[in-house]
C-alpha positions in Angstrom: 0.0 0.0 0.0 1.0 3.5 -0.7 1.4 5.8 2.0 -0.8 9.1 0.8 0.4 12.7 2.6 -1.7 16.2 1.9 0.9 18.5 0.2 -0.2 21.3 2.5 0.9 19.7 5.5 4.1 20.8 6.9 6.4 17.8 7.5 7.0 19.0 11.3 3.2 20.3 11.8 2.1 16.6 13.5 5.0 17.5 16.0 4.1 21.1 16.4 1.0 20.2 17.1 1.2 17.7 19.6 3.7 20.2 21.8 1.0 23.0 21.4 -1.6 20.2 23.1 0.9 19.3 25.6 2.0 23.0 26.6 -1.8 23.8 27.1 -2.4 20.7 29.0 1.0 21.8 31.5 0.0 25.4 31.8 -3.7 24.2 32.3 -2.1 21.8 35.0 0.6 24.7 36.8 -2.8 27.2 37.2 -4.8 24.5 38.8 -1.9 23.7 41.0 -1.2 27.4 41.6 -5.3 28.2 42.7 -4.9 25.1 44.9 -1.7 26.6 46.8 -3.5 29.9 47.0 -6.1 28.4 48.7 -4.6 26.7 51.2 -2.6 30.0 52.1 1.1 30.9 52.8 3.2 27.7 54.0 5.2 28.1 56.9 8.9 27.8 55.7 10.1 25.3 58.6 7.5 22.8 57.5 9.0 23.1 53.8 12.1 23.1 54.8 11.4 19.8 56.5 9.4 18.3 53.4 12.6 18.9 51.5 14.9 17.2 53.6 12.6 13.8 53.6 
């Protein structure tokens, strides 16, 4: 069988588009992450200081 490709497809634009997908899914990700911190309010820096070490 013969492998048929559109002509107006870039070759990298499969690539491009899957990093554009996974960018929005890791910012998407870090703003959840960053509503849940600023909920839970300012940490105490002995208790992440102690988090680190373990």
């Amino acid at each position: 069988m013969e492998r048929k490709t559109s002509p107006d497809k870039k070759p990298g634009a499969d690539r491009d588009a899957r990093l554009k997908a996974a960018l929005k899914a890791n910012l998407a990700r870090r703003k959840a992450q960053a509503r849940a911190r600023a909920e839970t309010g300012p940490r105490d820096e002995a208790q992440e200081q102690d988090k680190d070490q373990n």
